[in-house]
C-alpha positions as CSV (number, residue, x, y, z in Angstrom):
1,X,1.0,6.4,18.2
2,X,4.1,4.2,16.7
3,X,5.8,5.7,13.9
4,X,5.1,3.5,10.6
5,X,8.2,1.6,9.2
6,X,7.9,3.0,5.6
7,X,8.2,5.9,4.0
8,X,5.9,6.8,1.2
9,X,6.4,4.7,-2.1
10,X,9.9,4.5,-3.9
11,X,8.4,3.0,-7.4
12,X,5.6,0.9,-8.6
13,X,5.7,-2.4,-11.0
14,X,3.3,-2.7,-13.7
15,X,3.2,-5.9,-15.8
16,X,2.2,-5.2,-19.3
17,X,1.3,-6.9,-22.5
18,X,2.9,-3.5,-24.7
19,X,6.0,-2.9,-23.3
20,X,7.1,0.2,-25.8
21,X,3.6,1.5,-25.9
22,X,2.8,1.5,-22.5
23,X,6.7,3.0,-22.2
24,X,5.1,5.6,-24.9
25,X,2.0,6.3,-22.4
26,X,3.9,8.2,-20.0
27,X,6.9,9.4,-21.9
28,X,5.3,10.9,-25.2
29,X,1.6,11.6,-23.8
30,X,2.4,12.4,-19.9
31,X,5.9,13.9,-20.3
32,X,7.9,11.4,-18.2
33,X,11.3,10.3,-18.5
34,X,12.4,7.2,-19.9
35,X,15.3,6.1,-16.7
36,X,16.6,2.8,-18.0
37,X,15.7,-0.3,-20.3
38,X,17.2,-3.9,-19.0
39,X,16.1,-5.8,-23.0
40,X,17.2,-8.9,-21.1
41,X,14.7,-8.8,-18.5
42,X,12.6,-7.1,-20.8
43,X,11.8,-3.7,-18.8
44,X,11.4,-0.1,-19.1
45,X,11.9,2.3,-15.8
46,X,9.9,5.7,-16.5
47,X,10.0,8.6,-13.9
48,X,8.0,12.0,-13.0
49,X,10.5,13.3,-11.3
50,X,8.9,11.9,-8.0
51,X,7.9,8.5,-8.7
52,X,9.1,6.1,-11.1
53,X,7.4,2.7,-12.6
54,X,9.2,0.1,-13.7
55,X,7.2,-1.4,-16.8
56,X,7.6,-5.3,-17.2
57,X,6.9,-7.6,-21.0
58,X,4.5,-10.3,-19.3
59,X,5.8,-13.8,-21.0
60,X,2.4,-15.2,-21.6
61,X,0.6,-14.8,-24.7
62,X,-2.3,-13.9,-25.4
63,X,-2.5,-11.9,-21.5
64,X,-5.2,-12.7,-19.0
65,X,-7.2,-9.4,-19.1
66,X,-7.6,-7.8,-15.3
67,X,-11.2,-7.8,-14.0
68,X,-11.6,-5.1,-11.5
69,X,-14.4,-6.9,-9.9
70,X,-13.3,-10.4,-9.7
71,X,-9.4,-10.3,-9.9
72,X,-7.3,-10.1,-6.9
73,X,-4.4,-7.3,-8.0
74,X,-3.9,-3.8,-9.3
75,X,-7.6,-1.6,-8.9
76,X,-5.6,1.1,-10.6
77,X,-3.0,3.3,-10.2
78,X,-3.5,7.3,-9.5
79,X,-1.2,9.7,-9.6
80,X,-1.1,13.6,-8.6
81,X,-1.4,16.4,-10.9
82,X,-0.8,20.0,-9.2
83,X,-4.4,22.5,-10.7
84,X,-7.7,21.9,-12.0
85,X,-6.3,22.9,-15.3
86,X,-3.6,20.4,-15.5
87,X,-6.2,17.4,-15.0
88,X,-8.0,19.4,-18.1
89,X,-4.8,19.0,-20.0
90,X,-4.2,15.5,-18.8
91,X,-7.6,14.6,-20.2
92,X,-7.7,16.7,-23.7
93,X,-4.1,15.4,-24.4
94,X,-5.2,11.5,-23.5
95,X,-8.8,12.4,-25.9
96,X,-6.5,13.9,-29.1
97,X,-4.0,11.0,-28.8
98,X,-7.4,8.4,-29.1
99,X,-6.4,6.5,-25.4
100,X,-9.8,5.2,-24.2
101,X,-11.3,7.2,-21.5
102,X,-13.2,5.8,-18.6
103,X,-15.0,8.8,-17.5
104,X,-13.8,12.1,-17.9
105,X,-12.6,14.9,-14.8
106,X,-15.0,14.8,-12.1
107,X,-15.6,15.9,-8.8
108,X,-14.6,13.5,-5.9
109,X,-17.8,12.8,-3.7
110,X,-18.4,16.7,-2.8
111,X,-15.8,18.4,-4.2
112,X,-13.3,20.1,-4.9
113,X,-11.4,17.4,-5.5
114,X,-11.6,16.1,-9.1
115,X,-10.4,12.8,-10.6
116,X,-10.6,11.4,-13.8
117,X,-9.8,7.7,-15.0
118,X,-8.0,6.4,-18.1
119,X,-6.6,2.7,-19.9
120,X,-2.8,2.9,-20.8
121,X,-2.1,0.9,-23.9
122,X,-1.6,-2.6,-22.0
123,X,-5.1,-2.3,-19.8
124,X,-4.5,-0.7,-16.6
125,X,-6.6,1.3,-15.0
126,X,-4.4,5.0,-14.3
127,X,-6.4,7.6,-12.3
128,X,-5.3,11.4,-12.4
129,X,-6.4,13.3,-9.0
130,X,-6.4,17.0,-8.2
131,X,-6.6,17.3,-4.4
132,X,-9.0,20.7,-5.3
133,X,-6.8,22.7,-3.0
């Protein structure tokens, strides 16, 4: 078996129509930090702790919405949360703060994972996983 050339993932790039509420989706709601802004460019940088997401204005207006089923691009984006609980907090905080909910935690196939699937203020698609273990 070769070894593989990379090394897990150092950030994602997200293009997005709301630049400061997409920003607000993962600092305010998810607890992330806010890393850097470049105005010029115009982008935010947001971090967990373990990933960051850099967050770039798209220049055309009105934005060509994504179609999962046609488009070529983003599916979605998932990220990790540690316990069943805090994929219940994930979801009730996302519900109280109106963001619109594709379907709510569920299992994966069997079980135990769970999963559960949201829309940040600009469109895409961000998935919260528990690996149920």
């Amino acid at each position: 078996m070769t070894k593989a050339m990379t090394k897990g993932t150092h950030h994602i790039g997200l293009t997005v129509s709301k630049l400061e509420e997409s920003a607000a989706f993962f600092t305010s709601l998810l607890g992330w930090k806010e890393v850097k802004r470049n105005n010029e460019y115009p982008a935010i940088f947001v971090s967990d702790g373990s990933i960051m997401v850099t967050l770039w204005k798209n220049q055309e207006q009105p934005p060509a919405a994504f179609d999962k089923n046609s488009n070529i691009g983003l599916h979605h984006v998932a990220f990790a949360v540690e316990s069943e609980s805090d994929l219940s907090r994930v979801y009730d905080k996302l519900v109280k703060n109106d963001v619109k909910i594709e379907f709510s935690p569920e299992l994966i196939g069997e079980g135990p994972a769970k999963h559960m699937i949201c829309y940040e203020p600009s469109g895409i698609r961000v998935e919260f996983t528990w690996p149920g273990c």
